[in-house]
MDAnalysis code that builds the backbone (N, CA, C; Angstrom):
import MDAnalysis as mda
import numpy as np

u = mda.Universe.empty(207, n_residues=69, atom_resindex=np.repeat(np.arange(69), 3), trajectory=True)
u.add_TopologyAttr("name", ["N", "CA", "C"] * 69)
u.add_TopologyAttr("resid", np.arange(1, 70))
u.add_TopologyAttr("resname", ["UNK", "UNK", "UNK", "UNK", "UNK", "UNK", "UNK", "UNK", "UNK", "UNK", "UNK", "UNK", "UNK", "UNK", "UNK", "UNK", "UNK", "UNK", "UNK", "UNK", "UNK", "UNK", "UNK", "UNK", "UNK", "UNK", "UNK", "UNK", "UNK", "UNK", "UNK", "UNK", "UNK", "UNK", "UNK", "UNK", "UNK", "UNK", "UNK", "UNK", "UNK", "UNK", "UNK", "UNK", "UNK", "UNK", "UNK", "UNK", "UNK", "UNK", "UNK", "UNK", "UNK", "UNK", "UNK", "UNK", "UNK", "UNK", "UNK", "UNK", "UNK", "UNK", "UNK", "UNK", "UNK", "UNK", "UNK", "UNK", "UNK"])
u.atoms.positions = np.array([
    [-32.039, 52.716, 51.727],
    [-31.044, 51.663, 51.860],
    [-29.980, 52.043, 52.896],
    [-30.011, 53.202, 52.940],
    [-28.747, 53.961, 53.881],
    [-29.298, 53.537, 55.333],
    [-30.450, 53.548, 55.254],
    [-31.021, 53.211, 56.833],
    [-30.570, 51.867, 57.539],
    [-30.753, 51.004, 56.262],
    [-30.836, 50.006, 56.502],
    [-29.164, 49.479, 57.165],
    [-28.033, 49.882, 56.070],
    [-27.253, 49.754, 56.515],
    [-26.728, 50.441, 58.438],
    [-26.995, 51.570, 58.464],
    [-26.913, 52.293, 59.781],
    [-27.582, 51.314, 60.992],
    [-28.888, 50.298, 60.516],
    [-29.350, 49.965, 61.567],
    [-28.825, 48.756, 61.736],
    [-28.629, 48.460, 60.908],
    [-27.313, 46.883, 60.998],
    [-26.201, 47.226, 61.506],
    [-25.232, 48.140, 61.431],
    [-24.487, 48.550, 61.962],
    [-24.272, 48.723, 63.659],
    [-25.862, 49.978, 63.492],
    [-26.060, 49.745, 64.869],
    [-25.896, 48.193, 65.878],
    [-26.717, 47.730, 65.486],
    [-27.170, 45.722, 66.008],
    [-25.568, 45.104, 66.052],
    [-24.665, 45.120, 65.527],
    [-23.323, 44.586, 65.390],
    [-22.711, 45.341, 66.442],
    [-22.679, 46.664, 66.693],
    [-22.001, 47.499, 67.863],
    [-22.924, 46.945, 69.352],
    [-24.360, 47.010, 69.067],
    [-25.022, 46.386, 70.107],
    [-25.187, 45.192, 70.843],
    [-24.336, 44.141, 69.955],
    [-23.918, 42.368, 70.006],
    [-22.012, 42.791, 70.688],
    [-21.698, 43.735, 70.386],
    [-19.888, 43.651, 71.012],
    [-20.693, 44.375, 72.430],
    [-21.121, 45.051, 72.744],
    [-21.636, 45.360, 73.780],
    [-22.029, 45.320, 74.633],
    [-22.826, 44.035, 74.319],
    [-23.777, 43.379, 75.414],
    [-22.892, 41.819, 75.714],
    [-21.617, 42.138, 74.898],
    [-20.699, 40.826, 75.323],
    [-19.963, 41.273, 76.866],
    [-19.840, 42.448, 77.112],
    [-18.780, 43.028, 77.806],
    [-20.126, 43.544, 79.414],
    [-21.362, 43.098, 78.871],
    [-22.434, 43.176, 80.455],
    [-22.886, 42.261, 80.717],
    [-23.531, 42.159, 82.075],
    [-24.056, 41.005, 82.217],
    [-25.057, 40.796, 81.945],
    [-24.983, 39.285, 82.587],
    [-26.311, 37.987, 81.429],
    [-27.754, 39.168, 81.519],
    [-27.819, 39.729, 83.290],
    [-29.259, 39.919, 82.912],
    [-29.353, 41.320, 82.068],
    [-28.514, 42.300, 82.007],
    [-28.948, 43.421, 81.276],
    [-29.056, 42.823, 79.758],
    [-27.862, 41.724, 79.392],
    [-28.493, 41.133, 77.943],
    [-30.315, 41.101, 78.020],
    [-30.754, 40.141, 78.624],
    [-31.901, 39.490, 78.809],
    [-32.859, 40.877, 78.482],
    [-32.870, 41.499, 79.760],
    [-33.215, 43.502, 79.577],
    [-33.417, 43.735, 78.334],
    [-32.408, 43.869, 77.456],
    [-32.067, 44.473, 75.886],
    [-33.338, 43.309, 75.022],
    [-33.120, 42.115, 75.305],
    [-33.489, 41.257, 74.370],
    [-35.146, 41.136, 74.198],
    [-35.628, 41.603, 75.752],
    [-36.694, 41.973, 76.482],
    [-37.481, 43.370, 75.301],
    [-36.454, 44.071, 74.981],
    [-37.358, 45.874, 74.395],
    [-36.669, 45.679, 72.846],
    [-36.141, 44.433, 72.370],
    [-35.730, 44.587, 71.261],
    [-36.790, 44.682, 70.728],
    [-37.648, 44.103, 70.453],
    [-38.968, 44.313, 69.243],
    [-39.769, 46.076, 69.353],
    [-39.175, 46.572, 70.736],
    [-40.365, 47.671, 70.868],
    [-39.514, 48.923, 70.350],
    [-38.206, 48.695, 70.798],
    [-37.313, 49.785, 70.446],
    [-36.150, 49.993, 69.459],
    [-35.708, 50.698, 68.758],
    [-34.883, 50.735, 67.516],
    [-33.333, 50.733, 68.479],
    [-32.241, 50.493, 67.647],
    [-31.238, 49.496, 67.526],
    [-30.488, 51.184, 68.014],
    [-30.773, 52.234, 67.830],
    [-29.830, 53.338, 68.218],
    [-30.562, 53.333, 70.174],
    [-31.632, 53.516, 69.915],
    [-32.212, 53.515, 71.491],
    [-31.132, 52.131, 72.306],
    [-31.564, 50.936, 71.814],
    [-30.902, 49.825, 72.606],
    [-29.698, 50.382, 72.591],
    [-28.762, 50.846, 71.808],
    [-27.377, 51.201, 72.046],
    [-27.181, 52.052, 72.989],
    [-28.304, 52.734, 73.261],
    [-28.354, 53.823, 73.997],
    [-28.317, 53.813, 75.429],
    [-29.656, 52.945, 75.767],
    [-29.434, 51.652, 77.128],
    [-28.317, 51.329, 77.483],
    [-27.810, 50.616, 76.610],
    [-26.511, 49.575, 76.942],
    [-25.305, 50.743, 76.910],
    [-25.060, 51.640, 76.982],
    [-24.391, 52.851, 76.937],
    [-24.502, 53.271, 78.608],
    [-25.605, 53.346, 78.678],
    [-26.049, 54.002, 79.889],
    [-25.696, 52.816, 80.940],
    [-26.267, 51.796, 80.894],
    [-25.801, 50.881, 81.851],
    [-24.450, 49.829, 81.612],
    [-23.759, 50.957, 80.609],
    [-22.099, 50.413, 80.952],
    [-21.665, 51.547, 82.138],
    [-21.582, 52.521, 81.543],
    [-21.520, 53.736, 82.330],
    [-21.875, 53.735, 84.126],
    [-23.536, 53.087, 84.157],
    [-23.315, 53.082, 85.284],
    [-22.603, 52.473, 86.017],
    [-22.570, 50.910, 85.608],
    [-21.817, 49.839, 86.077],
    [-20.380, 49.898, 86.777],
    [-19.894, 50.882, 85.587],
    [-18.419, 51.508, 85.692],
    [-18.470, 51.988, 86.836],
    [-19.227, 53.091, 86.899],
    [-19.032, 54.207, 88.076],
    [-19.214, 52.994, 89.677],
    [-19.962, 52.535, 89.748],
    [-20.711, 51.837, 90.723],
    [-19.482, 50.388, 91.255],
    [-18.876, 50.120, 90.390],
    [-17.543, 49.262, 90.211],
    [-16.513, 50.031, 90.709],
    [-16.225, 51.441, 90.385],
    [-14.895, 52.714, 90.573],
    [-15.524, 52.683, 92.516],
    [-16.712, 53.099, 92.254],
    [-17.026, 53.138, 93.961],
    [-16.716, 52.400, 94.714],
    [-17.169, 50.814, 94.685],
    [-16.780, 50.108, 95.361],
    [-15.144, 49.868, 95.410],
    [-14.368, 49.778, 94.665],
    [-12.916, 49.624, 94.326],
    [-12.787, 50.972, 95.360],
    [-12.998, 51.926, 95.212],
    [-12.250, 53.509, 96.354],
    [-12.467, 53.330, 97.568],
    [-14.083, 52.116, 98.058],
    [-14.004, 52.270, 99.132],
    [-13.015, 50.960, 100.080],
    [-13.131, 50.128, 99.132],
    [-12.253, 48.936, 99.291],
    [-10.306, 49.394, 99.881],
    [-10.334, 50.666, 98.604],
    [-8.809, 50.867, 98.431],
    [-8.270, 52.199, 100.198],
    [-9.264, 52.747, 100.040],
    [-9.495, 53.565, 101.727],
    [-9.654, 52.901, 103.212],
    [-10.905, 51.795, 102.643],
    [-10.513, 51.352, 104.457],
    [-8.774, 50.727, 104.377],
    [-8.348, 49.531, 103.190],
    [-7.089, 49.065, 103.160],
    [-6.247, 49.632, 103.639],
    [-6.450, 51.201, 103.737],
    [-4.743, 51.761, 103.467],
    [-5.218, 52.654, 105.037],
    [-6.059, 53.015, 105.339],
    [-6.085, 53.854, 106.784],
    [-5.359, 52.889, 107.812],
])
């Protein structure tokens, strides 16, 4: 029963998550939901917040460098 709760849990952290990426990495997730468990998908969507971030910070430094030379 403990599982059960943990993997619901998981799926509720994985729904605030996939509010805050875009449409297509939803689609992605919704794509491997049947193949993969609810800690893996969190896991994904972890990884491609992360990248997003970084790849967003990049463009913003190079934006903020040519501006100011």
């Amino acid at each position: 029963m403990a599982d059960y709760s943990k993997q619901q849990q998981e799926y509720v952290k994985l729904e605030r998550i996939l509010k805050e990426l875009p449409w297509y990495i939803e689609e992605f997730i919704d794509y491997k939901r049947r193949r993969l468990s609810a800690s893996s998908l969190l896991n994904y969507c972890h990884d491609h917040k992360f990248f997003l971030t970084g790849l967003l910070l990049k463009v913003f430094m190079k934006v903020i460098s040519k501006t100011y030379l």
